[in-house]
C-alpha positions in Angstrom: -136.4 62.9 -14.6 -134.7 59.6 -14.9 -132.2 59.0 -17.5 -133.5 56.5 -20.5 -130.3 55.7 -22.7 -130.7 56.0 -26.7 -131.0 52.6 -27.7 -129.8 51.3 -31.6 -131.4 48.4 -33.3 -130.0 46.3 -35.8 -131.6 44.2 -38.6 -128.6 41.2 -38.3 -127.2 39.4 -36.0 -124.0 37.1 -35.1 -124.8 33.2 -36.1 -124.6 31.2 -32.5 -121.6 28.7 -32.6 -121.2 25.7 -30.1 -117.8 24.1 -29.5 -117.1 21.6 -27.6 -119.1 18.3 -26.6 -121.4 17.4 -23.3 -122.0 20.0 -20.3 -118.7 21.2 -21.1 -119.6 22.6 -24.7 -119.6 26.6 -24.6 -121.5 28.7 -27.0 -119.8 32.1 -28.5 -122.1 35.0 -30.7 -125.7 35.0 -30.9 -125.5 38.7 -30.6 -127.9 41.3 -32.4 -125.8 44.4 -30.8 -122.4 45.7 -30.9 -120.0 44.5 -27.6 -121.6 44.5 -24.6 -124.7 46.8 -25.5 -127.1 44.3 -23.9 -129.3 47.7 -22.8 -130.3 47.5 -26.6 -131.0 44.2 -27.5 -130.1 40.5 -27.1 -126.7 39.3 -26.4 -127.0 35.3 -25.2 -123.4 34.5 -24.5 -120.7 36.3 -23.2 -117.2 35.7 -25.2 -115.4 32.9 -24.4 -111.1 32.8 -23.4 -108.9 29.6 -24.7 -105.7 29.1 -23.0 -103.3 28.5 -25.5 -101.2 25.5 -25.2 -98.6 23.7 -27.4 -97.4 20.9 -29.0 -93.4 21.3 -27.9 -91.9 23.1 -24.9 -92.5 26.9 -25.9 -89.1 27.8 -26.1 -89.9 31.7 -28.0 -92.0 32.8 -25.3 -90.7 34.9 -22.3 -90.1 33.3 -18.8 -93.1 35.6 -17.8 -95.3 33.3 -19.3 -93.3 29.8 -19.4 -92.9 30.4 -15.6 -96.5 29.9 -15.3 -96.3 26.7 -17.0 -92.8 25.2 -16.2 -94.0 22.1 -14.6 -96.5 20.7 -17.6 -95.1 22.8 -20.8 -93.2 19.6 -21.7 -96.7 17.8 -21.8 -99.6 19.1 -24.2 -101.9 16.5 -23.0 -100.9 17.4 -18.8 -100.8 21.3 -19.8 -104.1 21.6 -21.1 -105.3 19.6 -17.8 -103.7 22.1 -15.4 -105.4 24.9 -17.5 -109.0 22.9 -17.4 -108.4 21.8 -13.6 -106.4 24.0 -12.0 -106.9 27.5 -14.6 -110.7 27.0 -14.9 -110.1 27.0 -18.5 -113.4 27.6 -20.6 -111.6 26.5 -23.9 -107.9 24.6 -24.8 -106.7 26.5 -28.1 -103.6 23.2 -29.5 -101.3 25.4 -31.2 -99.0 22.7 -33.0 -96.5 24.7 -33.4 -93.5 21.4 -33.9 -95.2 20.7 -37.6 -93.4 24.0 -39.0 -90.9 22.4 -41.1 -88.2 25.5 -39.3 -89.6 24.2 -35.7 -89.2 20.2 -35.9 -90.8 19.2 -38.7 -93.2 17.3 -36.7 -95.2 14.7 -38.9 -98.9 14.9 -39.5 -99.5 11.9 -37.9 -98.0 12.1 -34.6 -99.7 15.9 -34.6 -102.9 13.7 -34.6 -101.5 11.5 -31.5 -101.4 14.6 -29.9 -104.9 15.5 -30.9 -106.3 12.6 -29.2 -104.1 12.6 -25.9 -105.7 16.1 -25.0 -108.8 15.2 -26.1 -108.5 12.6 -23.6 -106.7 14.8 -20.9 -109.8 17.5 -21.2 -113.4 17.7 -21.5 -114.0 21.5 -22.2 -113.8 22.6 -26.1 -110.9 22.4 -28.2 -109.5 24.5 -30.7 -107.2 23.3 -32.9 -104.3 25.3 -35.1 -101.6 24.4 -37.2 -98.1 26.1 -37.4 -99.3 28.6 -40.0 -97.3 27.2 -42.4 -99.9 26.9 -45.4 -98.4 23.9 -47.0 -97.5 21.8 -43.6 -100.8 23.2 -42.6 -103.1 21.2 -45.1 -101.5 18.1 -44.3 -101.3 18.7 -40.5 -105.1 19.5 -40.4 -106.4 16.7 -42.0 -105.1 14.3 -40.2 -106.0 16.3 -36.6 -109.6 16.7 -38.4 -109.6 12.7 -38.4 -108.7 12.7 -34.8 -110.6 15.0 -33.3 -114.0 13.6 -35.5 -117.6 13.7 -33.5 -115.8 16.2 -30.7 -117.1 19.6 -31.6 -113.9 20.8 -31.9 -112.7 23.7 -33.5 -109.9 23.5 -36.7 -108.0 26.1 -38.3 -106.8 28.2 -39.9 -107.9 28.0 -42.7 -106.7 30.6 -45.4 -106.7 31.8 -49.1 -103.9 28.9 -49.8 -105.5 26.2 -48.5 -108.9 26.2 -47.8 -110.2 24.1 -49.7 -108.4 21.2 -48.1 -108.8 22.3 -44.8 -112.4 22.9 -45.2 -113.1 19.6 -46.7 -111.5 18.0 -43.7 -113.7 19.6 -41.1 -116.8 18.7 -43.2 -116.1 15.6 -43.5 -115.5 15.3 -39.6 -118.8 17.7 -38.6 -116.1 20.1 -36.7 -115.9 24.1 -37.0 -113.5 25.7 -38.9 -111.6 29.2 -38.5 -111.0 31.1 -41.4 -108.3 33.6 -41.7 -107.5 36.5 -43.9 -104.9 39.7 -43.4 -106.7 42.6 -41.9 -109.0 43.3 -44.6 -112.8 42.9 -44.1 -113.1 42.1 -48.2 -110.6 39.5 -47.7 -113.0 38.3 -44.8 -115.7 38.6 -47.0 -114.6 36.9 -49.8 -112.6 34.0 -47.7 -115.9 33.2 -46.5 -117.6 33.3 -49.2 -115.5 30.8 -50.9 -115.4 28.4 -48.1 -119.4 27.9 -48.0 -119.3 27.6 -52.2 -117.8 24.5 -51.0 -120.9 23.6 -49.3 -119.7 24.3 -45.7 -122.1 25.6 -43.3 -121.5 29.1 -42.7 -122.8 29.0 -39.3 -120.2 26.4 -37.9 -117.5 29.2 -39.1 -115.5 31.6 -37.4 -113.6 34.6 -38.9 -110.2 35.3 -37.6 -109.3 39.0 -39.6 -105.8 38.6 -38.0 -104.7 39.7 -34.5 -102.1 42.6 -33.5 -100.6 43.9 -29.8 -101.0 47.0 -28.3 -98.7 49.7 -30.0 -98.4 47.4 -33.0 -101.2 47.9 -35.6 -104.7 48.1 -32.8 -106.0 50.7 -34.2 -106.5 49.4 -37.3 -107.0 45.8 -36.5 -109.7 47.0 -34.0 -111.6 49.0 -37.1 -111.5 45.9 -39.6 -113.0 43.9 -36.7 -115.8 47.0 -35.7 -116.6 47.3 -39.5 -117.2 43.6 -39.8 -119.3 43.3 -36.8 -120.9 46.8 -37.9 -121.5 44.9 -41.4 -122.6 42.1 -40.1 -125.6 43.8 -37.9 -126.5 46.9 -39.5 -126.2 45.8 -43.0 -127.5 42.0 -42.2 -124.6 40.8 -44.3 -124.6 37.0 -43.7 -121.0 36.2 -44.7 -119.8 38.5 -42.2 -122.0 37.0 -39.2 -119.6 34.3 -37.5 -118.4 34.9 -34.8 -114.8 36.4 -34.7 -111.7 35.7 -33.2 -108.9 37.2 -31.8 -106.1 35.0 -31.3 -104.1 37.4 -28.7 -101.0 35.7 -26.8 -99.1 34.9 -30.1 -98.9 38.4 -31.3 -98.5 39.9 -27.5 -96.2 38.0 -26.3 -93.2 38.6 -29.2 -93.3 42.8 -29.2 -90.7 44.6 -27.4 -92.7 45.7 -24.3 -93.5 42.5 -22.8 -89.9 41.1 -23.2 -87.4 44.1 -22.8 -85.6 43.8 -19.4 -86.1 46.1 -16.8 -82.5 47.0 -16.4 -82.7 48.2 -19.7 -85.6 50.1 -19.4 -86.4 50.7 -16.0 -89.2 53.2 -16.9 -90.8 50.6 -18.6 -91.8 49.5 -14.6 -91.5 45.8 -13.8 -91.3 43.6 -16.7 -93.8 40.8 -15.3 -96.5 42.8 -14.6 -95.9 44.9 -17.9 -96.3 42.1 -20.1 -99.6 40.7 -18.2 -101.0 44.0 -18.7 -100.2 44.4 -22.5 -102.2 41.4 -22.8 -105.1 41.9 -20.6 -105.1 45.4 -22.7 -104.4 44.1 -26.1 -107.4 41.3 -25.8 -109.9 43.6 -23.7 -109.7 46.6 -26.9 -110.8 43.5 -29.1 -113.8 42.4 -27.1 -114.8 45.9 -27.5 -114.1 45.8 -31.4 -116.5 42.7 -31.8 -114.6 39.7 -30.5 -116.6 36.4 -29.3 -113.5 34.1 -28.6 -109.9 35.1 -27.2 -106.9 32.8 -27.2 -104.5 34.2 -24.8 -101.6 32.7 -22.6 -100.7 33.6 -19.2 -103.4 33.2 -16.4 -103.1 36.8 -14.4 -104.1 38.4 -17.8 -107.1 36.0 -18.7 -108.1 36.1 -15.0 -108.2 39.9 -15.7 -109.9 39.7 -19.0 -112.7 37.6 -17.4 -113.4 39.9 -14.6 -113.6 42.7 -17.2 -116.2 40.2 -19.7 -118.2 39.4 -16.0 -118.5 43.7 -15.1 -119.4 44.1 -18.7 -121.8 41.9 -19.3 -123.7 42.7 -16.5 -127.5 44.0 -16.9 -128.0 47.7 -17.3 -131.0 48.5 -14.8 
């Protein structure tokens, strides 16, 4: 007797979101099924990986990663090029990390400069965040908002300190915006909820419930991001149907295991290949949980994480 799996079906379904502009635009949710389930209902797109690049030389991250981009890290504009041309990047993710008043103090304006130069050194979608610094934040993103106007691009984050400015800015520039809360799916809820009082289309959001590594708070992250997904479909709760993100490399690439020497630890195994897994691990477990879009930083890991989104997506027969 052949084997017919049990098959759920769910009442909601994740709001389709397209970034981006011409045949280069991608399209992220869509989905009426938890991760992957295709074998029980309809699941258009699979989830898209952003390199992450920067504004300034990334001076905090480990030689792992800045080995990979030593020759065009001092360049945003010729970074995100190598990852488009030569990474086969589906998405850029501009982290402008010099506007933190403690990490240059980079003005709003020339932020914006650098806007435009990778929008003119790419064509594939960009995402575009601030330094997480609330206040520089709301400045920063306005003017990047004005630069990046008519491109489809992505803008965040926005959060409970400054979303009203933020989201004003990508209204009045027709981008998408990524709103952030801590690790609390009524915080998601209710960030949401205030952003579209403002008259912003829900469907051009994306929820961001915050990101942790491996060893370092998964667990839970990964069960506020199944509960919103679970919300979202079996409960056909419409603030809680964006698309969700899980912005990886930042948290990954600090924790002790992708950085400790291996003369230190030499049980850890080889430090290179230790940190490239923690990633690929760390961003994999949150495609499971209900992630559409990854940002993530060195290539072996994303090259990993896309052969894993290819096997899974694959039709059941």
């Amino acid at each position: 007797m052949p084997f017919t799996p049990p098959k759920e079906s769910f009442s909601g379904k994740i709001f389709e979101l397209s970034m981006g502009r011409g045949d280069k635009a991608v399209t992220i949710g869509g989905e009426n099924v938890m991760p992957f389930h295709r074998f029980e209902g309809m699941s258009p797109s699979k989830p898209v990986v952003a390199f992450e690049v920067q504004d300034v030389p990334p001076e905090d991250w480990p030689d792992t990663v800045k080995e990979a981009f030593k020759d065009v890290s001092g360049d945003p504009a010729a970074w995100a090029a190598y990852c488009q041309d030569s990474l086969g990047a589906e998405a850029i993710a501009l982290r402008l990390v010099g506007t933190h008043p403690d990490r240059g103090d980079i003005p709003a304006e020339q932020a914006a400069e650098t806007v435009k130069k990778v929008l003119e050194a790419v064509k594939v979608p960009l995402i575009i965040l601030g330094s997480n610094h609330a206040e520089k934040d709301t400045a920063v993103l306005v003017k990047a908002a004005e630069a990046a106007k008519g491109t489809g691009s992505v803008i965040g984050k926005a959060q409970e300190a400054n979303y009203k400015t933020i989201a004003a800015a990508a209204m009045a520039n027709d981008l998408k915006l990524i709103a952030m809360s801590e690790l609390d799916i009524n915080l998601s809820k209710q960030l949401n909820i205030l952003i579209t009082q403002m008259g912003f289309d829900k469907e051009k959001l994306i929820t961001d419930p915050m990101c942790s590594a491996l060893s370092y708070g998964l667990e839970y992250t990964y069960s506020v991001m199944e509960r919103i997904k679970q919300a979202a479909l079996a409960q056909n709760d419409a603030v809680l149907q964006p698309p969700m993100l899980a912005d990886v490399g930042v948290y990954v690439w600090k924790v002790k295991e992708t950085q400790a020497a291996e003369a230190d630890l030499p049980e850890w195994g080889e430090l290179a290949a230790r940190g490239i897994a923690w990633e690929a691990v760390t961003a994999s477990s949150f495609l499971i949980s209900g992630a559409d879009l990854l940002i993530m930083r060195h290539p072996d890991a994303v090259a990993a994480v896309r052969k894993y989104i290819s096997e899974f997506s694959m039709e059941v027969r």
